[in-house]
N, C-alpha and C positions, 0 to 999 in steps of 0.2 A: 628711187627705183620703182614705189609704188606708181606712183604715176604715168611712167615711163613703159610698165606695162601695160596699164590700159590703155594706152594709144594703139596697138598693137592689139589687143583681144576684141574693142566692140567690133560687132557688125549686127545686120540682119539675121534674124533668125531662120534664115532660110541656106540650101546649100546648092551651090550652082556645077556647073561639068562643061569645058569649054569646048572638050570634042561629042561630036556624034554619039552617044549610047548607042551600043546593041538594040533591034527589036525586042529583046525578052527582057532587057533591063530598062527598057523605055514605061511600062506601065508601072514601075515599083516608081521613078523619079517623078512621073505626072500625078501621081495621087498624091506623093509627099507636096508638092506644089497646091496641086488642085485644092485639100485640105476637106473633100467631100466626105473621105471615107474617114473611119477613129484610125485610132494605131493597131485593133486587134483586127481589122478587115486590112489596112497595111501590111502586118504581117505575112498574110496568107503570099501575099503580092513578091513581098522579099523571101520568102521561103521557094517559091518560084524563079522566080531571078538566080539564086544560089544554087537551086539546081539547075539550072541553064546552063550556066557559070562551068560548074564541075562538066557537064556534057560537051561544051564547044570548047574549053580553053583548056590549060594545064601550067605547071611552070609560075615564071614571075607575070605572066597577062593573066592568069588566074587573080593571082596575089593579088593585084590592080584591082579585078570585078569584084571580087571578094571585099576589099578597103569602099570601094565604093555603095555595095549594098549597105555595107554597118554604117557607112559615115549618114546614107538615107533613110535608114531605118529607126537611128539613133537621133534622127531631127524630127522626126515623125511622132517620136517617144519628146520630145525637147520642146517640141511644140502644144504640146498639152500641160506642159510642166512637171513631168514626168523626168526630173533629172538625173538620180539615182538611177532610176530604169535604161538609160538613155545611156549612161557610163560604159556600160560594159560593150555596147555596138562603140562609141568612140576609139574605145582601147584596143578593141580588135581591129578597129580599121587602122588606125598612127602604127600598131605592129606590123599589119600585114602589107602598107606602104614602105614602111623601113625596112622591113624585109628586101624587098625587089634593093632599095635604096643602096643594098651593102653588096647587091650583085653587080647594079649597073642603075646610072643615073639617067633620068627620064622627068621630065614636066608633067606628066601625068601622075609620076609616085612623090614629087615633093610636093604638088600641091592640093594630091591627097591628106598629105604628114599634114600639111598645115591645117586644113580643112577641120580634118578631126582635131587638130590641136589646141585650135581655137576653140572649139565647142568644150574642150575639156577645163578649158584652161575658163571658159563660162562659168561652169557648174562648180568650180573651183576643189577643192580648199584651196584659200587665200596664198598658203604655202606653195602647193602644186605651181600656183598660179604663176608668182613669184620666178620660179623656179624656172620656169618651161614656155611662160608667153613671150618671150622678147625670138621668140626661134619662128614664131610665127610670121613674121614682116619679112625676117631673114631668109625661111624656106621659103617664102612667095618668089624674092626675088633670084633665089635657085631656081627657081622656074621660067624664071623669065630671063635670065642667061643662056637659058636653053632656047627657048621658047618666045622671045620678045610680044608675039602677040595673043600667048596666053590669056585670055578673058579671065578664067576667075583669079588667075595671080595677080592682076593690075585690080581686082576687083577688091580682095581682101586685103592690098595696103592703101586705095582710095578708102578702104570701109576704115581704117584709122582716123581718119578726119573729119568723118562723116559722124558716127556713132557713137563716140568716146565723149563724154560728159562733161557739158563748160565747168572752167575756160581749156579745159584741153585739146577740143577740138578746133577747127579751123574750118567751118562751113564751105568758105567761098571756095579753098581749096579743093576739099572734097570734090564739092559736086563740078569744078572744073575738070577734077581725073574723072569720075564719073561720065561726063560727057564727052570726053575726048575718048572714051573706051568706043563709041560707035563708029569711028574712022579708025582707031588703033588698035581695035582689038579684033578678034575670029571668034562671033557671040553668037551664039544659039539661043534656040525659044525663049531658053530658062537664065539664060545669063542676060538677055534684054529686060527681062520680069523683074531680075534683081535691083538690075542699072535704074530701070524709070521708078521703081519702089524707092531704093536711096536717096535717087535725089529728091523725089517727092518729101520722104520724111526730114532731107535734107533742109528744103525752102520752111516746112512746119519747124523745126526747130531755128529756124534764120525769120520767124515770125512771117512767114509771107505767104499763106494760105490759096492764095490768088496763083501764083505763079507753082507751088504744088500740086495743083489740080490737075493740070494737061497731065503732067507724068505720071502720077495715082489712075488717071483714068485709061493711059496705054498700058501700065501692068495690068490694071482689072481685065482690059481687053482679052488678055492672056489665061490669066488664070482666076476670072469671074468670082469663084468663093475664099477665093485666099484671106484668110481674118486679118492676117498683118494689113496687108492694104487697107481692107473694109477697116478695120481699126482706123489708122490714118485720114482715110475721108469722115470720118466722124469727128473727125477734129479742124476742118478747114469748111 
């Protein structure tokens, strides 16, 4: 069982959104990207967003913007290694996605659930982990019954084979879904950042530093300071 859920929990530490953002919640997702500012100049960012949130929406599209500020705020905080910190924006986003979930089913609210799930299901306890990561793979692919060309839901069950730690993983496979997401899927700025990052990290753990590079240097293109990347090309 152990094993079985980490196929399902790795990914990148980063969080991706296959539709369009609002104008006001666009600057809180490109700083979590960008990775220029700390988490307490983030903050300011997400405390604006949230009240955007309350002013244009209402109802379960509220729920939605609300799941997705905490899910960004809480990888912002994740990204420093600030896990505990990080916890409580995850858990108010997986609620506030299940929320919507128990009114009406939508690809945008299961692959919120998941989104935070996975991150929760990171920081663990090991028990939590146990308990609650195998829903991740599963909520993706509620979304993609809905949704067939959901970007981040094809993204976070490629990121099973991609991420999860030999012999569990299955490189070739990965970065095969990985690469059929640019014909199959409806990807935005930040869901292509993700895509050429994976497989980048993908060929460095398939020992092939040569053929990581093009893709490490189309994210950088993107999003210039991003450490996870710069990490990556320090390695190839």
């Amino acid at each position: 069982m152990r094993v079985l859920i980490l196929l399902f929990i790795f990914s990148a530490n980063v969080g991706t959104w296959a539709e369009t953002l609002p104008e006001w919640q666009l600057p809180l997702r490109e700083a979590v990207f960008e990775q220029v500012f700390d988490s307490g100049q983030i903050r300011l960012l997400y405390n604006n967003a949230t009240v955007a949130a309350r002013v244009n929406l209402s109802g379960l599209d509220l729920d939605l913007a609300l799941s997705r500020c905490e899910q960004l705020m809480g990888q912002a905080l994740l990204d420093e290694g600030r896990n505990e910190d990080a916890r409580p924006y995850f858990t108010n986003g997986l609620q506030l996605a299940e929320r919507v979930l128990k009114v009406r089913e939508s690809a945008t609210a299961w692959v919120l659930a998941a989104e935070n799930l996975s991150r929760l299901c990171q920081i663990g306890p090991w028990t939590f982990t146990v308990a609650n990561g195998l829903n991740v793979e599963k909520w993706a692919n509620n979304a993609l019954a809905l949704d067939p060309r959901n970007a981040q839901a094809q993204y976070l069950i490629a990121c099973r084979w991609v991420f999860a730690p030999a012999p569990f993983n299955n490189l070739r496979r990965g970065i095969d879904m990985m690469m059929a997401m640019f014909n199959n899927a409806d990807m935005d700025i930040a869901d292509r950042f993700n895509v050429n990052s994976a497989i980048g990290y993908g060929y460095i753990q398939w020992k092939k530093p040569a053929d990581a590079r093009p893709w490490l240097f189309r994210a950088q293109e993107i999003y210039p300071a991003n450490r996870f990347v710069a990490g990556l090309l320090a390695r190839t």
